[in-house]
N, C-alpha and C positions, 0 to 999 in steps of 0.2 A: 387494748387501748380504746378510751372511750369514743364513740364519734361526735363530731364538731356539730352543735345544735343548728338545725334548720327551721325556716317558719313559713308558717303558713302553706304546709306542703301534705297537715294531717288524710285529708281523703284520697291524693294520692298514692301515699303509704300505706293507706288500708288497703287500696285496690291493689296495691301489690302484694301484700300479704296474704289476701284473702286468695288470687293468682296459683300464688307457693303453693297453702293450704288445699286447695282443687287440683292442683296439680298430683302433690302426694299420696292423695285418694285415686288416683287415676284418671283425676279429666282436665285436659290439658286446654289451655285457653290460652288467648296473646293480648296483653295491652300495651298499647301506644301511646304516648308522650307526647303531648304538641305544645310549644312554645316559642315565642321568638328568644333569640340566643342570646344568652347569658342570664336568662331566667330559669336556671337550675337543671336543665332537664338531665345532667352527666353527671352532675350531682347524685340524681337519681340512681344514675345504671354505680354508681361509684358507691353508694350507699350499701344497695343492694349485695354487690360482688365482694364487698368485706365483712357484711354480719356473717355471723355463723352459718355456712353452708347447707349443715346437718348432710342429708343422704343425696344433695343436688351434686349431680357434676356440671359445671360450668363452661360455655363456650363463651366468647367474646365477641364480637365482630364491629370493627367500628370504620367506620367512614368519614373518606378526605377528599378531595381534589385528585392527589397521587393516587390511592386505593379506587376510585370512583373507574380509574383507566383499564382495570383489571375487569374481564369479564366471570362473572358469579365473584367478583372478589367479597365484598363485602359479606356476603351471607357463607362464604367460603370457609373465612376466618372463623368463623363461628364454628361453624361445622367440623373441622379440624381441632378445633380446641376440642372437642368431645368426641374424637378417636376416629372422624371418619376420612376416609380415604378412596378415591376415586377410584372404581376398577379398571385396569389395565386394560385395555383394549389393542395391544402391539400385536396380538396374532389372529383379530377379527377383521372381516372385510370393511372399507373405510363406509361409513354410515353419510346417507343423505344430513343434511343439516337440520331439517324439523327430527328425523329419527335421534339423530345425536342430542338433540336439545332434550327429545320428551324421554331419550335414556339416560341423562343426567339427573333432570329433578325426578325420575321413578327410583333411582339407584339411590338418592337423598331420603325419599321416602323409605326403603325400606330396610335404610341404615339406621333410623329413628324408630321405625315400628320396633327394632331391635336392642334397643336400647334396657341395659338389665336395669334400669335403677332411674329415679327420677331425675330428669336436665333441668337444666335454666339455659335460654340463648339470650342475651345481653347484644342487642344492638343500636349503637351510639350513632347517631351521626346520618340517620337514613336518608336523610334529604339531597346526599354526596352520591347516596348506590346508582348502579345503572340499571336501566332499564331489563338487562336480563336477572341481575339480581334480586330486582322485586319481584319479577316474573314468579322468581323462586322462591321466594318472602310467601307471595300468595299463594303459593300452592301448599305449602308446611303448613301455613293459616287453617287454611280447610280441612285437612290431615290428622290435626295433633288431638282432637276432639274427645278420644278415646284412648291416648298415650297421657303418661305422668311429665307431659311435659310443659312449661312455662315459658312463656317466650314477653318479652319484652323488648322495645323498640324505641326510639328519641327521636325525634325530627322536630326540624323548622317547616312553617306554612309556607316556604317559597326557598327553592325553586318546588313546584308543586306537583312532580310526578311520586315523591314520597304518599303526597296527602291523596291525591286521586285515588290511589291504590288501596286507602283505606274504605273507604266509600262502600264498596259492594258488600266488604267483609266485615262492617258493622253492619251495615242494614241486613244482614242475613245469620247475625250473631253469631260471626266467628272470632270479632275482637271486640275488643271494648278502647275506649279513646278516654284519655283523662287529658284536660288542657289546663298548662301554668297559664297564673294571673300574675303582674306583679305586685309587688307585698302592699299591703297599705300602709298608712306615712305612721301610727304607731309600730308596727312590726319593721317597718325601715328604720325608725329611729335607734329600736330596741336592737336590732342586727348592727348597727353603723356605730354602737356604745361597747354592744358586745366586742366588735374585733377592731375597735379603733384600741381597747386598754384603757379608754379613759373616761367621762362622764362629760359628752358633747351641751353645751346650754340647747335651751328650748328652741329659740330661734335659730340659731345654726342648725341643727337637728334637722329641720323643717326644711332651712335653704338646699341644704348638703340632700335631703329623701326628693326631695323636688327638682332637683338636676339629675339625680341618678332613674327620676319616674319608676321607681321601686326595682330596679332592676338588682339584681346580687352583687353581677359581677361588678357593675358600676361603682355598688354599694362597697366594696370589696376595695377597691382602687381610694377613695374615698378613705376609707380606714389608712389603707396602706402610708398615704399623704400624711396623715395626722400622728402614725406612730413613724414616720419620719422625720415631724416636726414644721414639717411644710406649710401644715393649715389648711383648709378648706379651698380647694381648687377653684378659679374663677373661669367661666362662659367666656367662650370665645367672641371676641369682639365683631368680631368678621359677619357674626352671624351663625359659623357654622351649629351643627346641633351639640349637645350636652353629650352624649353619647363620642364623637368624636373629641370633645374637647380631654372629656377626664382619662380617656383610653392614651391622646398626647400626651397623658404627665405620666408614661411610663416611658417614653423618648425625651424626656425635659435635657439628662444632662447627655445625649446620648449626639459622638461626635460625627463628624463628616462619611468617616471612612465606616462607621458603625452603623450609619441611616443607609450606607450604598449596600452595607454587609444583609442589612433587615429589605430591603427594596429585590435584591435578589434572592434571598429565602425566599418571600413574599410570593416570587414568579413563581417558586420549586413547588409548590403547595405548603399545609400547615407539617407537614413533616417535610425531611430535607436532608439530606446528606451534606455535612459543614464542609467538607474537601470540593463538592461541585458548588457551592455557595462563594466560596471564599473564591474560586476560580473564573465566578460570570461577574462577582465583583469588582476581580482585574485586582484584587490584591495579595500579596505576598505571604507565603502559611503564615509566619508572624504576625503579619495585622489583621490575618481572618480569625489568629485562633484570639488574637487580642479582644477584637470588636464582639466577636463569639463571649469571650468572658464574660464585657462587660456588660453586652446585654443579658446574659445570664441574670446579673445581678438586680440589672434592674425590673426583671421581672416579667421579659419579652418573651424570652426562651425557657427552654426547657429538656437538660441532656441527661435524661435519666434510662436511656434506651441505648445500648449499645451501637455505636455506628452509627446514630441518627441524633439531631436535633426537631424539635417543636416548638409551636409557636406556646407559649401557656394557655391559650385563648384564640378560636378560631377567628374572632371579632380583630384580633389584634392584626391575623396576617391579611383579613379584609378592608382593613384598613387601609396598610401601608401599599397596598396590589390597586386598591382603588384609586388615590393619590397619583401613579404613574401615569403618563400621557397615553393614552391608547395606541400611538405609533412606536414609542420608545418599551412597551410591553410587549410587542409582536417581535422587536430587537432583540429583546431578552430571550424571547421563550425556544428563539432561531437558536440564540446562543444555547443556552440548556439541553435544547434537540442534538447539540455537534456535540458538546460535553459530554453527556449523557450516550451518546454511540460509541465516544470514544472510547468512556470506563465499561464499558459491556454492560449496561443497564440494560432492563426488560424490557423489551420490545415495544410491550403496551407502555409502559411509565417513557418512552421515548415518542412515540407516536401521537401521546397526549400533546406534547409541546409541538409537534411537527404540523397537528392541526391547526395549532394555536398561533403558531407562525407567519402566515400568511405569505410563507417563501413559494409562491408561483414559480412552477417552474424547474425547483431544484428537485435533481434525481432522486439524492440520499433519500430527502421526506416524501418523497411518489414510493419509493422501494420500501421504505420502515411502514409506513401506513396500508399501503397493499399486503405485506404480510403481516403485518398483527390483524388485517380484516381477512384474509385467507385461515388463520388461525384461529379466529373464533368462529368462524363457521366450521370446522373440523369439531370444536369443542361444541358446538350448538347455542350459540351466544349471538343469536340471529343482530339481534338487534345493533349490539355492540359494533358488528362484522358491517353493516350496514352503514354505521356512522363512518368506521374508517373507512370503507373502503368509497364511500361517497367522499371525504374529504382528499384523498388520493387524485381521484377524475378529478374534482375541481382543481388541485393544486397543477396536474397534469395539465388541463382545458384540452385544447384541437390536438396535444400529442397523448392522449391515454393511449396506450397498447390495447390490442385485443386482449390479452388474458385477464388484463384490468378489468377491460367491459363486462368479459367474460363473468367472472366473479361478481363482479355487479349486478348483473343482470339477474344472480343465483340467488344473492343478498335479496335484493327487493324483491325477486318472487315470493320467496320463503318467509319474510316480513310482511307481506298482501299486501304488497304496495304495485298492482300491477299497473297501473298507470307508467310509474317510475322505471317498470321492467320492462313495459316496451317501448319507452322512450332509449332508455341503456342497450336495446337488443338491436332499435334501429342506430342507433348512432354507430354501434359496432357494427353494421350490416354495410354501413357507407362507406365505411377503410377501402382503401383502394387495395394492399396489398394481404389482402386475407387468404390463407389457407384454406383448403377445401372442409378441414376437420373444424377448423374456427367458424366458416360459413355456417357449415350443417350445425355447430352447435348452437350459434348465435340463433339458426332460425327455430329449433326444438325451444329456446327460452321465449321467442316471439310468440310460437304458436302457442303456449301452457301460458303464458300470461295473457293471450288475449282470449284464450277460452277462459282461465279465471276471469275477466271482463265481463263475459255474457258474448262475446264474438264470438262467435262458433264457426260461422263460416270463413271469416278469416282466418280462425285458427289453422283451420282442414287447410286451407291454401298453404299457412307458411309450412305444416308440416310434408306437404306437396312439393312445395321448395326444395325442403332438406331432402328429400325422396329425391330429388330429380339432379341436384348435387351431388347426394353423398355415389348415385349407379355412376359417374364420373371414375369414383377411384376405391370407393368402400365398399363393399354389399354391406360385410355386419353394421355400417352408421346407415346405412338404408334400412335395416330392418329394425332398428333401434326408432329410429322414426317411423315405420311404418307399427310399430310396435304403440309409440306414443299417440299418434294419430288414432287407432285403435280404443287406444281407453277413452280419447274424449268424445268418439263416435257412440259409445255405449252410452250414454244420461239422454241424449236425443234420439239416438236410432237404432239402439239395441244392434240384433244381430244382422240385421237389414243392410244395414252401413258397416259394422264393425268385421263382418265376418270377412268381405271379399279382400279388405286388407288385411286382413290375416292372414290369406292363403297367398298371396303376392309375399309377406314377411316370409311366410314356410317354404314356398317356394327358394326366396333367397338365402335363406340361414342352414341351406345345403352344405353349403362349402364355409359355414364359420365356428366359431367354437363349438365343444357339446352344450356350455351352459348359456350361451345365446338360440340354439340349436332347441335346444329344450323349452325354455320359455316360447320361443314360436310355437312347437308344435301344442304346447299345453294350451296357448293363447288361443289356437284356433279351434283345438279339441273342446275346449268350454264353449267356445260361440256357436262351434256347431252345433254341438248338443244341444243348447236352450235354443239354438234354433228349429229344432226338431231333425237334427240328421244323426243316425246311432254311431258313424262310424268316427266322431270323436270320442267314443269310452272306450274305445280299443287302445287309441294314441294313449288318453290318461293312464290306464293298464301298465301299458309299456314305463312310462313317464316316470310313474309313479316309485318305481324301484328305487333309485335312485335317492328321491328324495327322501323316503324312505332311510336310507344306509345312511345318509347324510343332512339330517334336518336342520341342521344350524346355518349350513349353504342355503338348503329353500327359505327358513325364516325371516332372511334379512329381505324377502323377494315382498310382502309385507308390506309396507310401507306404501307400494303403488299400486299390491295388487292382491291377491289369495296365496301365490305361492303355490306350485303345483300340489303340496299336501293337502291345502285348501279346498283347491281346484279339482282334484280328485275327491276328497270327503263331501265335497256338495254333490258330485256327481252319483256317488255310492249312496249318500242319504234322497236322493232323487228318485233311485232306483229301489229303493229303500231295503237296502244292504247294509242296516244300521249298524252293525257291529265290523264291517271294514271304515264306516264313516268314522266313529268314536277313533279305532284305533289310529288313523291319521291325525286326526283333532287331537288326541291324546299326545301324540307323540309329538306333534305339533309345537302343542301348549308347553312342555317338558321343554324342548328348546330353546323356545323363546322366554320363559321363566329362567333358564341358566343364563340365558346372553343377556338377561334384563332388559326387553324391548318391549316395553307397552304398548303402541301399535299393534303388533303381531300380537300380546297377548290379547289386546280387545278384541280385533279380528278375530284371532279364535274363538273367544269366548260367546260374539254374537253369531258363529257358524254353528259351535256343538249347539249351543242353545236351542237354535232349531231343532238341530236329531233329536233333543233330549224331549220336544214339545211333541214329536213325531210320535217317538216310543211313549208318551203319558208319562214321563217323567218330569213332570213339572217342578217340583218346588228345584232341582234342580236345575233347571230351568233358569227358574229367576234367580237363581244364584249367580249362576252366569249372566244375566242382565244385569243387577247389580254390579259385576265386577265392571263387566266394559261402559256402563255408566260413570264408575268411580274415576276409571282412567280418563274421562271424554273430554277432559282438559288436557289429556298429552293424545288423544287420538281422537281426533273433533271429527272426522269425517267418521268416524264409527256411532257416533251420540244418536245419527236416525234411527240406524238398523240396534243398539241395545232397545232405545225407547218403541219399535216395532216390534221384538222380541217381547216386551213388557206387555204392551196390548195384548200379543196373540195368547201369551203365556196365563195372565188373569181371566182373559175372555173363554179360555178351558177350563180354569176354575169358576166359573160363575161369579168373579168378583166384576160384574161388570161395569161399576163405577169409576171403579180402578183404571179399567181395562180406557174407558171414555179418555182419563183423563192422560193415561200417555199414549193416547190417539192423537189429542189436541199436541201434546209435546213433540213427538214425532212431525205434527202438521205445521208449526212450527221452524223447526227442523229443517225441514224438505226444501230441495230446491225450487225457486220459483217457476221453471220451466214447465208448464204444462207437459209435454214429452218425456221428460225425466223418469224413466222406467223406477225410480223409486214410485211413485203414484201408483203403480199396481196395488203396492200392496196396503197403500193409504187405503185406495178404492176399497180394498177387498175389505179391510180390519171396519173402517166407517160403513160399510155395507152389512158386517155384522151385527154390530151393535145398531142397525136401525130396525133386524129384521129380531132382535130380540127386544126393540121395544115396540112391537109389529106394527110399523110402519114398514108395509108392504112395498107402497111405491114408490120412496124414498128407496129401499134398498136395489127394488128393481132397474131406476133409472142412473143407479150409482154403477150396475153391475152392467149395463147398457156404454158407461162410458169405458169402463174397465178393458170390455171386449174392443171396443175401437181401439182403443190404445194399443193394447196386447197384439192387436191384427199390424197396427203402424209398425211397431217394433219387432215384429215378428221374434216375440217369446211363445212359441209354440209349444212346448214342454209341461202340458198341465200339471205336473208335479211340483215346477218350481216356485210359483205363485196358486198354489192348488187350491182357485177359487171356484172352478165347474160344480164341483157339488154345492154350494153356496147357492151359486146362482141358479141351476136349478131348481132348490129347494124354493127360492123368491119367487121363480119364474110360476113355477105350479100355484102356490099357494095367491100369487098373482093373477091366477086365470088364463096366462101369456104361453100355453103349450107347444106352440113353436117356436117360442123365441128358448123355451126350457131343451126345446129338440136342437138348438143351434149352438145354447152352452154345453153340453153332451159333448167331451173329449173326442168322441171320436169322430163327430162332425167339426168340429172346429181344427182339433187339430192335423197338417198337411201331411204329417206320416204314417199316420193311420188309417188307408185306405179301404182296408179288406170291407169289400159288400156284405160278408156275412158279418161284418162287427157292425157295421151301420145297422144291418137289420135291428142286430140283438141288442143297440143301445135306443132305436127306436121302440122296440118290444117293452125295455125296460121303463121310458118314459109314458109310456099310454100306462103300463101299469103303474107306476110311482103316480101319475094324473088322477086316475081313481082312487089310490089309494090317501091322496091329498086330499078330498073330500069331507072323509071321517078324521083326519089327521091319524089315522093309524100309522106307529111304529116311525113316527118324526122323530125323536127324541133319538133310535136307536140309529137312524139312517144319517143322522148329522154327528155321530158318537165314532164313525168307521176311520178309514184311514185318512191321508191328507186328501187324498182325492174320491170322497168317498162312493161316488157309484162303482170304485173298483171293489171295495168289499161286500158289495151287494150281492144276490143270489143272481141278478140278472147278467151281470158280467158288460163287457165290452171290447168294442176292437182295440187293439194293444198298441201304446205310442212307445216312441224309441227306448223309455224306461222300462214299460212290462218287459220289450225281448230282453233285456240282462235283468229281471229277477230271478231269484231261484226258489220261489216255492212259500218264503215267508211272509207272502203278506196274509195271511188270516191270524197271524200268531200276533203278530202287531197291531193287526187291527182290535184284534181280543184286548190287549194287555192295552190300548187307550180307552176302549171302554169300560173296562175293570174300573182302570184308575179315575175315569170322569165319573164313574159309578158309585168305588167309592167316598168319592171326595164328597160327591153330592150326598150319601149318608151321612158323613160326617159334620154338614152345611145345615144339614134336618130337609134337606130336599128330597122329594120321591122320584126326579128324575135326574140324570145329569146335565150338567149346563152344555148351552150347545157347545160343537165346536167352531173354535173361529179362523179355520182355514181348510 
């Protein structure tokens, strides 16, 4: 059947075409639609979805009001129309909410990367989606770049969270934007002749293009009048606009009982179920399925959808919703909330109206609203979960419950609204009749939202709190907090602050679960360690079995932290035990690849990366920085340490431009905190790259602060930030031989005392001093391990890493300078680039 001609639509047709045609080839692109409504733009997706499909499979997703309630609904639909299907998560451990979010759009992703054959996603109506659904919108966006897939999208400029959204992902050429105009007053003419049936005169023509301001659907209405005989609709006297008047001559003959039947659709949204319609209209199935008819006929509705009624035209039920008094619409929407629980509607498509209600007070809507915002955050629909369950509190006021709060408080963490979370955490913290386990929780959300703030020392307080609580009645909510407290002591005071609560946590998690039990001791086995004491790689040893036989248990650990797999592989790559490092990383990554948890994968991918820079395996390397950059929109707190891996990784291959410029990205990046033990390694990669554009003093006074730092924090562990040989190499070539005898491992670091190692790393610096002279053998001396005066001939006192090696460090030291060796053959260099750690 042929399609109904349109005008004035030719470039956006091409750009759809041309879309398909790149798509087919393999490069998939998204253009967006913008218009105000009823200038075509469904037309468009409607056009599209009926030519010949040829090899596209098709999904749809369109957005309403009702749909708009459904969290990922919109982009959902779509995705379902082309076979996908969420994986089951009934026998996984329940996910944090930023985890469940960044596994849902990864799970999206790489149901599309799989796709045998070229898609089209069609979605209509974007301006209705929620905010997690665009979430999801933009991430496909970015994605689809290199799939045969075509996406396509319709929105209005207002309400404007649609349009915002495009913004980034034009200016970065991920989509392309084509905007309706409406028609001019010849192509209005020509349209208003074409579907009137009949040959309008010149001047009516003009009158009739000039009320409708070239709009279609206007133009459309307009026709419909003239082949009913009507004639040429006249402007509302009133004043109102043109727009409203001619959309009223499809209610012209339309009676009492049939305006009350359209006034409550109107409330339902643009789709509607006629049985709850005909029931908030207060009339009898006879007169609903009556009035149902007869706006059928005239052109209102639309029952082509089993079960459901439509409006024909979003403009139409905007109309008749707008019209209501704003007190008598909050009547309504009460009413539809009780209808709609009645009939067992979704929870979400009920809660919409409960918001819309403004019923203070009543239990039902605090109950439906608190669990549909308890349910999207399960689903990872942050933002969604946040609106209900903020509309909830409100509706509640001075009576919200704790578990309310609770959940609030969870919502606006996870949304970075901490402002909002420790307003929610105090207000809960004020109930007079609180539980001990409610207390301690309410004060864990105070303390992580005020350390998100930049409060840090209030944080430590509220987590002090809960510590001084939970020994009342819990050890294990004691050590959960003294757990949490823990992590946010490490960005300001490393092992300094973080470690003594750790041993009060291991202390307590004696007597609690194994998997509580475990996390303590692994928590404090790492602090020790980088604190410089050996007898945490004993505990990881132990630890590690487990996690080990069971890595899908340790992977979901991820999220807040390495995960004992982790936790031990940094340790073994420390000690440079590279081949137990890999196989935990390896096994690691295998789990979290099956559970589909991006987090854990980027996590890992920015650990092994390091081994892999350790052993001169580079270009896998950057393979692995790539990836945990790809994810760093679902694991943002991974995006420094990939973009760190990038530097250190390029700056071993002498691309040191490269290397500069995800310096600056990582600097970026970085938390503001001067203290922030990420700065180490800022320090150490910008201290490289100054001393390879020898700027001697620049690097010396960089590695001057580096050591302060390192001393604050007490990361004593030269191996984990292995920047001593650096800085000696600056310090000499600097003229600074003392300051070169003080970055010397074994004077700096506090568990390497032995006198005879002091001697030998002093022996070692008076000869590296002369040997820095002539610059003899610079090239081979910066080419050795991570911490290269360990591969020296001169040796040194052994920090808690040397006593658990076994013998491999010259074979590793060999095989990175091969590979910097060869690469620099390969580059047309005679020597290799230095190394940048």
């Amino acid at each position: 059947m042929p399609q109904a001609p349109i005008w004035e639509r030719d470039g956006t047709l091409g750009a759809i075409e041309r879309l398909l045609s790149a798509a087919q080839e393999g490069r998939g692109r998204s253009l967006f639609i913008v218009a105000e409504a009823g200038l075509g733009k469904t037309t468009m997706v409607e056009r599209v979805y009926n030519a010949p499909a040829g090899s596209f499979r098709i999904g749809v997703g369109r957005g309403d009001a009702a749909e708009s309630s459904l969290p990922f609904g919109t982009i959902d639909q779509a995705l379902r129309g082309l076979g996908f299907r969420r994986p089951t998560d009934a026998k996984s451990v329940r996910q944090p909410p930023l985890q469940a979010r960044a596994t849902r759009l990864y799970a999206a992703e790489q149901f599309l990367e799989g796709l045998p054959s070229p898609s089209l996603i069609l979605l209509d109506d974007l301006h209705w989606a929620d905010e997690d659904s665009l979430a999801l919108l933009s991430f496909i966006c970015r994605r689809i770049g290199s799939l045969p897939i075509a996406l396509i999208g319709t929105l209005r400029p207002w309400p404007p969270s649609a349009l915002n959204m495009l913004a980034p992902l034009v200016t970065n050429g991920d989509a392309t934007v084509e905007q309706l105009m409406p028609l001019t007053a010849g192509a209005a003419a020509e349209m208003l002749n074409e579907r009137a049936g009949t040959t309008i005169s010149g001047p009516s023509a003009e009158r009739a293009a000039a009320m409708a301001a070239g709009n279609p659907l206007l133009l459309e209405q307009i026709a419909s009048s003239v082949r009913r005989g009507q004639g040429l609709p006249e402007a509302d006297s009133d004043g109102a606009p043109a727009t409203n008047a001619l959309l009223r001559a499809r209610f012209t003959d339309v009676a009492a009982e049939g305006m009350r039947y359209a006034q409550a659709a109107s409330v339902l949204g643009t789709r509607f179920r006629p049985m709850i319609a005909t029931a908030m209209a207060e009339l009898s199935e006879e007169n609903g399925d009556r009035a149902l008819e007869a706006l059928c006929r005239g052109g209102v509705f639309d029952t082509s959808t089993p079960g459901w009624a439509q409006f024909a035209h979003p403009l139409l039920q905007q109309l008749v919703y707008d019209e209501i008094p704003a007190p008598l619409r909050a009547r309504w929407h009460a009413r539809a909330f009780r209808l709609l629980v009645a009939a067992g509607a979704d929870t979400d498509e009920s809660a919409e109206h409960a918001a819309r209600s403004g019923a203070i007070g009543d239990p039902d809507a605090i109950r439906v609203l608190a669990l549909a915002g308890r349910t999207a955050l399960r689903e990872g629909a942050i933002a969604r979960a946040k609106q209900r369950l903020e509309a909830a509190a409100g509706l509640a006021g001075s009576r919200a419950d704790a578990a309310l709060l609770l959940d609030l408080g969870e919502a606006l963490l996870d949304s970075g609204d901490g402002r909002g979370a420790i307003a929610a955490a105090r207000r809960l913290l004020d109930l007079s009749d609180l539980t001990d386990p409610q207390r301690i929780a309410g004060q864990r959300i105070l303390g992580r939202a005020l350390f998100t703030r930049g409060a840090h020392a209030e944080a430590a307080d509220a987590f002090k709190e809960a510590v001084t609580t939970a020994l009342r009645s819990d050890q294990s909510e004691a050590v959960r907090a003294l757990l949490d407290a823990a992590f946010i002591a490490w960005p300001s005071g490393g092992p300094a602050l973080a470690t003594p609560l750790l041993e009060q946590a291991r202390e307590l998690a004696t007597e609690s679960s194994p998997r509580l039990r475990l996390r303590a001791d692994t928590a404090w086995a790492f602090s020790a360690f980088v604190g410089g004491d050996p007898a945490g790689i004993t505990v990881l040893e132990g630890a590690v079995r487990e996690a080990l036989a069971n890595p899908e248990a340790d992977t979901t650990d991820f999220a807040w932290s390495w995960g004992t797999l982790g936790t031990y592989g940094n340790m073994a790559k420390w000690t440079e035990r590279f081949a137990d490092a890999t196989r935990a990383y390896e096994i690691g990554m295998q789990a979290a690849e099956r559970m589909g948890l991006p987090v854990a994968i980027a996590a890992v991918a920015v650990m092994h990366g390091d081994t892999c820079i350790r052993t001169g395996r580079l270009r896998e390397a950057l393979e692995l920085a790539d990836r945990a950059t790809m994810l760093a929109d679902l694991a943002p707190e991974r995006a420094f340490w990939a973009a760190i891996i990038h530097a250190y990784t390029l700056a071993d291959m002498g691309r040191m431009e490269e290397s500069a410029e995800w310096q600056r990205q990582a600097t970026a990046l970085a938390e503001p905190d001067d203290q922030w033990a990420g700065h180490l390694w800022l320090l150490h990669t910008e201290a490289v790259l100054a001393m390879h554009d020898r700027r001697t003093a620049d690097a010396c006074a960089l590695f001057d602060r580096l050591r302060v730092l390192a001393d604050h924090l007490q990361i004593l562990e030269p191996c984990i930030v292995p920047w001593s040989g650096d800085a000696i190499a600056a310090y000499l070539y600097g003229g600074r031989v003392g300051d070169a005898r003080g970055a010397c491992p074994a004077a700096f670091h506090a568990s390497s005392p032995s006198a005879a190692g002091r001697r030998s790393s002093r022996r070692a610096i008076r000869r590296r001093a002369a040997a820095s002279s002539t610059r003899r053998s610079a090239w081979r001396r910066r080419a050795g391990c991570r911490c290269w005066s360990r591969a020296s001939a001169t040796g040194w006192a052994p920090s808690c890493g040397d006593r658990a090696r076994t013998g491999r460090r010259g074979r590793s030291c060999d095989a990175r300078w091969s590979s910097r060796r060869d690469a620099a053959r390969r580059a047309g260099r005679r020597k290799p680039a230095p190394s940048s750690r």
